[in-house]
C-alpha positions, 0 to 999 in steps of 0.5 A: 342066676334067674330072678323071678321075683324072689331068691332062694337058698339051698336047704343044706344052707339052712341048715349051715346058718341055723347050725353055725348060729346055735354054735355061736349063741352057746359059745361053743367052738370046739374043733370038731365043730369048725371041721363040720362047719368047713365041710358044709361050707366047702359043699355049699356057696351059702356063707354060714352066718344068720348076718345078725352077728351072735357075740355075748360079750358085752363092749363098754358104753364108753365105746370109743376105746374100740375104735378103729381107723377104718379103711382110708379111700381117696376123695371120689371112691365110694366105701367098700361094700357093706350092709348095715350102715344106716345113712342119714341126710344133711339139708343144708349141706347137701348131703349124705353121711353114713357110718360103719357097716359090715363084711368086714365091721368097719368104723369109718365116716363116708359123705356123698355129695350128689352135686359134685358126684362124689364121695369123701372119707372123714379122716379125724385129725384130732385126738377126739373119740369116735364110735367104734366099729359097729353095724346094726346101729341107728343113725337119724337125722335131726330135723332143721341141722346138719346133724345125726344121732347114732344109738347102739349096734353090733360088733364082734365082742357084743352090742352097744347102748351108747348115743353119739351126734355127728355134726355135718359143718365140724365133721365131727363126732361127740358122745352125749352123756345119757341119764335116767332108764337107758336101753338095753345094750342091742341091735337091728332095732328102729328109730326115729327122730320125732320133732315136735319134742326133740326127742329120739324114739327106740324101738325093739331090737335083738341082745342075742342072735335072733333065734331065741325069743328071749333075744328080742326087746319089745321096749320103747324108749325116748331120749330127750336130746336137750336134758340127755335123759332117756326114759323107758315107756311102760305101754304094749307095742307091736311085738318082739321085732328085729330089722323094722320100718320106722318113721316119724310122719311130721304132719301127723306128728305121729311115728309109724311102725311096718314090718320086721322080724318077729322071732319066728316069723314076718309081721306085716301089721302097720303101727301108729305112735302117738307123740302126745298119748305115748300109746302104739295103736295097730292102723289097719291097712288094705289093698296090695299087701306085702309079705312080711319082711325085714331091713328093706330098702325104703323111703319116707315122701313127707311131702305126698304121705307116701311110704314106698319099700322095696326087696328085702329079707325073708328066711322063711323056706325057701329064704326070699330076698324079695325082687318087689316094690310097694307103696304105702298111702298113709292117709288112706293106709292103702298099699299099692304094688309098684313096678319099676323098671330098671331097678336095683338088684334085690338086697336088704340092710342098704343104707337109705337117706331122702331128700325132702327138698328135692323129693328124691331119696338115695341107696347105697350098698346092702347085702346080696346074700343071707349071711351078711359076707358078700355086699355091693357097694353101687349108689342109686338114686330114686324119684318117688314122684317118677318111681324111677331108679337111677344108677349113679356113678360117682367121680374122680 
């Protein structure tokens, strides 16, 4: 196959996902229906799944009744190739931690030490709960610990509004106990930690399979991590969005918003939060503007005020996995089209972490196709100041 910028999917593949997505929202798996399906599937290469997932039961909050061993690796091999397994990075310890993920749903722990170029499974050995398998969840860093928050996300029997806190040094998980107005249970929402409050920013996300507008949350929330208690903000956002860019910008104090689906189509609008008016405000931008987009690759250079992007998901016609890069000047909200050379192959729900120490960011897997069933399970590594990419390959 040629890349020449973006990648395209047959229209009859279309069809599949969109037929294949509208069965599953509705719950209808009548046997002639899967005759069809299997038909279509047999004359194209194009799995049939929108890879957002469309299951309507709901999982309790209590999710570690669901959980799965997961796959067992051995020190120095990396996890099995997934998408949707976000990633968070731990300072002291020097390293990145990533949960879950898909093709298949897993619930599985994995660290990567850049030092001694090596990956580590995290076995529990003891009795305590874990998160269940999931994907489409958030997993943010909480800034001055070798800690991460996890909220919500997919599996098969439905989504999840549950909070948990991973500790680096214990190599442990702990569900937190949430009060007040809590989210919706969903998915392929944004988040980010702001840490001038200590609290845990939501926003947006999807409760069905994508296509409905009724799907898509357009609701922000806090969740105070030293009271536990979230509260729902009663202020106009960007929009109904799925798959977004979100970060919170320390020097502005401030969370920023880029992107996403929004039901029918791309938003491609910058957003501002401020922490101490609670209000989201557009920022308009200029130069280079990128196409809309969902669930890119992308890192966060606190040090430069830099946002750089690059590929992910567009299925418009013709469907786009996009071959591109892009560079965001926060203070001036200026973009920039970068090229890089050699680069990652174009894909989109990588997991991502940035190491603000060393300034340089790491990626891990994502998924090659639409439907979310074929993904790598490569590590690169990225150097913002450089805009240079290297593969990594970790040892045994």
């Amino acid at each position: 196959m040629v890349w020449a910028g973006t990648m395209t999917i047959p229209q009859s593949s279309t069809h599949l996902l969109r037929v294949r997505s509208l069965l599953e929202i509705h719950g209808i798996y009548a046997i002639t229906a899967l005759l069809v399906l299997r038909l279509l599937t047999s004359c194209t290469a194009v799995p049939a799944n929108n890879g957002d997932g469309s299951g309507t039961q709901n999982p309790s909050s209590d999710s570690s009744t669901d959980n799965q061993a997961g796959q067992t690796t051995t020190p120095g091999s990396a996890p099995s190739p997934r998408g949707g397994a976000p990633a968070v990075w731990m300072p002291s310890a020097q390293k990145m931690v990533l949960f879950g993920g898909m093709a298949p749903i897993t619930g599985d722990t994995h660290e990567y030490d850049p030092t001694l170029g090596q990956w580590r499974q995290i076995v529990s050995d003891s009795a305590a709960p874990l998160p269940a398998p999931r994907c489409h969840h958030t997993f943010v860093a909480i800034p001055g610990t070798d800690a991460g928050l996890l909220f919500g996300g997919f599996s098969f029997t439905g989504r999840f509004n549950d909070v948990w806190r991973y500790d680096a040094d214990a190599d442990s998980w702990s569900q937190l106990t949430a009060t007040g107005d809590m989210p919706q249970r969903r998915c392929l929402h944004g988040a980010a930690f702001i840490e001038s409050r200590n609290q845990m920013l939501t926003y947006g996300g999807i409760s069905g399979g994508g296509i409905l507008s009724s799907d898509f949350f357009e609701d922000t929330h806090l969740f105070d991590l030293d009271t536990g208690e979230w509260t729902r903000l009663d202020i106009t956002g960007p929009g109904k969005l799925e798959g977004p860019v979100v970060f919170y910008a320390a020097a502005d104090d401030a969370v920023y918003l880029w992107g996403g689906k929004q039901v029918d189509r791309y938003a491609t609008g910058l957003w501002r939060f401020d922490v101490d008016q609670q209000t989201w405000s557009p920022v308009g931008s200029s130069g280079d503007l990128p196409l809309g987009r969902e669930d890119p690759t992308w890192f966060w250079d606190e040090s430069r005020g830099i946002l750089t992007i690059f590929s992910g998901r567009n299925d418009d016609t013709p469907r786009i996995l996009f071959d591109d890069a892009y560079e965001l000047d926060l203070a001036s909200a200026a973009w920039t089209s970068i090229e890089v050379d050699p680069k990652p192959d174009p894909r989109w729900r990588a997991s991502m972490v940035m190491d603000s120490t060393a300034d340089q960011g790491f990626m891990f897997g994502g998924w090659i196709d639409f439907g979310g069933n074929q993904a790598f399970n490569d590590l690169w590594t990225y150097d913002p100041a450089q805009r240079a990419w290297t593969e990594l390959a970790p040892q045994g």
